[in-house]
Every structure is written in C-alpha cells, then in structure tokens.
N, C-alpha and C positions, 0 to 999 in steps of 0.2 A: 679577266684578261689572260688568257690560257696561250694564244697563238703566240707562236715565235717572234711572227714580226713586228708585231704590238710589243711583247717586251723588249725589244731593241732600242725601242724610240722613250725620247722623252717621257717623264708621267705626264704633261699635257698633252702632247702630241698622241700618245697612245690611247687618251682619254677618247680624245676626238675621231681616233678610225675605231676603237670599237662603238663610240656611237653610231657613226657611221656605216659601220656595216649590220653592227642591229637593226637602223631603223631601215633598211635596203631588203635586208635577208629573214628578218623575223621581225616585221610590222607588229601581229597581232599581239606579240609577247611583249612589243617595247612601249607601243604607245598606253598601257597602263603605268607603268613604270615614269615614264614621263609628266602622265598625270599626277604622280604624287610626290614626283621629286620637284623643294621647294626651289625656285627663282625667283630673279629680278630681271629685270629690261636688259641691265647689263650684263649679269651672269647667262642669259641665252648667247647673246653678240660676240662676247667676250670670254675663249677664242674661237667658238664654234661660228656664229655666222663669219663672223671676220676675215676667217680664214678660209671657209670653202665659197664663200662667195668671191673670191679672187682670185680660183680656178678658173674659171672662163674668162673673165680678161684675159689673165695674163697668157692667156695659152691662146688667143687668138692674137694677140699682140703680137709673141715669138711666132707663130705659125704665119700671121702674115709679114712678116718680115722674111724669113728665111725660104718658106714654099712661094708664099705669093700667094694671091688668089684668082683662082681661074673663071672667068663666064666667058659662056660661048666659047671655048678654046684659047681664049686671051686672059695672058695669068696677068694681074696688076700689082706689084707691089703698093704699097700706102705709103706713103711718107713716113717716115720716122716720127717728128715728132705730132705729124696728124693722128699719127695713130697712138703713140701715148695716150693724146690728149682724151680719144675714144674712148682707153684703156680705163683710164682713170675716173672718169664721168659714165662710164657703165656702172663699175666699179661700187661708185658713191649711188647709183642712183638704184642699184639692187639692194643696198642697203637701206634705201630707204622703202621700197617698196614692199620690204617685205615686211617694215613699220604698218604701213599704208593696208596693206592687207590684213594687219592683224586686228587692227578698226573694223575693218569691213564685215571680217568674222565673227567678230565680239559684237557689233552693231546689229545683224541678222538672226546671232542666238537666239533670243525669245520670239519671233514671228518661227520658228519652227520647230518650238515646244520648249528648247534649251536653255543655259543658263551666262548669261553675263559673265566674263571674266578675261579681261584684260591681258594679265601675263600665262594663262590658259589659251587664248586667243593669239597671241604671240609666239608660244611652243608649237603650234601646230603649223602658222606660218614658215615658223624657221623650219623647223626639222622635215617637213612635206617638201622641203626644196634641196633636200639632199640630194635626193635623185639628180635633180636637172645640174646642181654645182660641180659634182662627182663626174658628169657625164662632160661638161664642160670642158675636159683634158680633151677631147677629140679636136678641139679647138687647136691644138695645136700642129695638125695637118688637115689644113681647110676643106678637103674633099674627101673629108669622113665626115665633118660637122651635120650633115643631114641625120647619122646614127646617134651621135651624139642629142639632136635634137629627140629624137624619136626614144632613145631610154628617158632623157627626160621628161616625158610621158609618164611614166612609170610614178609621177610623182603627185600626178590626178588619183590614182591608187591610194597612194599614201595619206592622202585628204581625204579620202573617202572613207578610209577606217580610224584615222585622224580627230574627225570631227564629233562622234558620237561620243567616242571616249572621255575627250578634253571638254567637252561644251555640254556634254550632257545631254544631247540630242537624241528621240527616240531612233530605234535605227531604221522603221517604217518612212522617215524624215529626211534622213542619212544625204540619200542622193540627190533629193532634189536642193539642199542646202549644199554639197559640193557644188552641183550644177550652176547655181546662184555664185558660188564662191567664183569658182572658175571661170563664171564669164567675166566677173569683176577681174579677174588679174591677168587676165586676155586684152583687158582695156589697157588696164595699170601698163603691163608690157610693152602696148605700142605707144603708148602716150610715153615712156622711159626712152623709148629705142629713138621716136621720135625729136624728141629733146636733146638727145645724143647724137644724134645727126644733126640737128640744125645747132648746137655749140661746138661740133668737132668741125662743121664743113667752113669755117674763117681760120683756120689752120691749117685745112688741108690746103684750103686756094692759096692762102698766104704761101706754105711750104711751094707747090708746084708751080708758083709766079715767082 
C-alpha cells in the first residue's frame, strides 16, 4: 500500500480501498491472490462486503432526499422515513444475495468442468460486485445513476476472469458458466428490488396519508 491516500486512513479502511482498487484496476493479477488468500464467511463480509455494500443505499437515500428524483421532468422527493425504510431493506437484502449467489456458483461448478468450493464460491460473489458497490456513489445525484449503473457492468467482467480462477473452470468454459451465473443474479436482483418495493410501499403510503 504505497498510495498516499491509502496511508491516511485507517489499516482497515486502507485494507479495503486497496482491495478495492486491485480488484477494479488489476483483475488478472488479483483474482490469484485471492484464491489463495485463506477465509471464512465472515472474514469476506466483515468489513469488506459490509461496507461497500452500503454505498448505494445510502447514497440514493441522501441523493433522494436532497435532489429528488426526477421522471418526466417531475422531481419527487420520497418520504423520509419511506425511504430509510428502502435504504435499509436494500441494504439487508444485497447482503444476502450475494450469499444467494455464492450457492449458485458453487452449485454449477462441476456441470462445467470445475470444482466445489464454498468460500471460493463466495470470494468471487463478493469481490465481482465491487464494481457495481463503488459505482453506487453516483446514487447520490439521481441523474447520474444511469452511469453509475452502467460501470456496474464492468463487474460481469470481473466474473468472468473471476470464475476460472476461483472455481477451477476450464477457461474454454469460462463464459458460458458466467452467462449461466449472470442470468441467476438478474433474477436474484429483481426478485430483491421487488421485495423492497412491496415492504417499503406500506411506509411510503403510511408516510404520504
């Protein structure tokens, strides 16, 4: 950890943005490194998901409070605590999905040559979603969120050099076992977003009655 602003901060804190920009800026060099660095369930979460996973809450929480958000030319603010409530229950439920996904990927291993592994299957969930958590600050002025979405992208990338490494997948394999991954957490997503919409909308009604 060489950079200036990394020694500024915390040894946790500074842990986590050079991970962070490892696995953003130098994928092919990091995801071995991560394969042979030992964890647990907790040691991934704890501070790393924890923590960049509640960039995009809270950044669309502030941004929609303070800008609003605009469709069609009509900005809407959210209720205050409607939108906590959103905040929190996204929150919780990217956490879990990114449990959810690590099943999915440890469960598909062997139908495409690879090998079973659990907390292997979880490194690559977590850290593959750097991208999209990092990008999640855009959240914070609502009509950037489209860019924002769109680096998140960047994180199909990341799975895709991801996967061979950690799982042991030939890499003639590689993509069609991203592809497979990916549509699993295109489901996972809107099945989360959906959930979060139908327990945040009796707070929001509540709020604006």
């Amino acid at each position: 950890m060489t950079d200036a602003p990394s020694n500024n901060l915390p040894p946790v804190a500074a842990g986590i943005v050079q991970r962070a920009k490892d696995i953003l800026f130098k994928p092919k060099e990091t995801w071995p490194v991560i394969a042979a660095e030992p964890a647990t369930t907790q040691s991934i979460y704890i501070p790393y998901v924890l923590l960049l996973a509640a960039i995009g809450p809270i950044a669309q929480f502030i941004g929609g409070q303070v800008f609003g958000i605009t469709v069609f030319s009509v900005t809407y603010h959210p209720p205050l605590m409607g939108a906590l409530v959103s905040a929190v229950l996204g929150y919780g439920l990217a956490l879990v999905t990114v449990f959810l996904l690590a099943l999915v990927i440890d469960a598909l291993a062997p139908n495409f040559g690879g090998q079973k592994d659990q907390i292997q299957a979880l490194k690559v969930a977590a850290y593959s979603g750097t991208a999209g958590w990092v990008a999640g600050i855009f959240g914070l002025i609502p009509a950037l969120s489209l860019i924002g979405a769109l680096i998140g992208l960047y994180g199909l990338y990341l799975l895709y050099l991801g996967l061979p490494v950690l799982m042991k997948v030939p890499q003639d394999k590689a993509l069609g076992y991203t592809v497979v991954v990916v549509i699993v957490a295109i489901v996972l997503f809107v099945i989360a977003g959906m959930v979060v919409g139908a327990l945040a909308a009796p707070s929001l009604l509540t709020i604006r009655g």
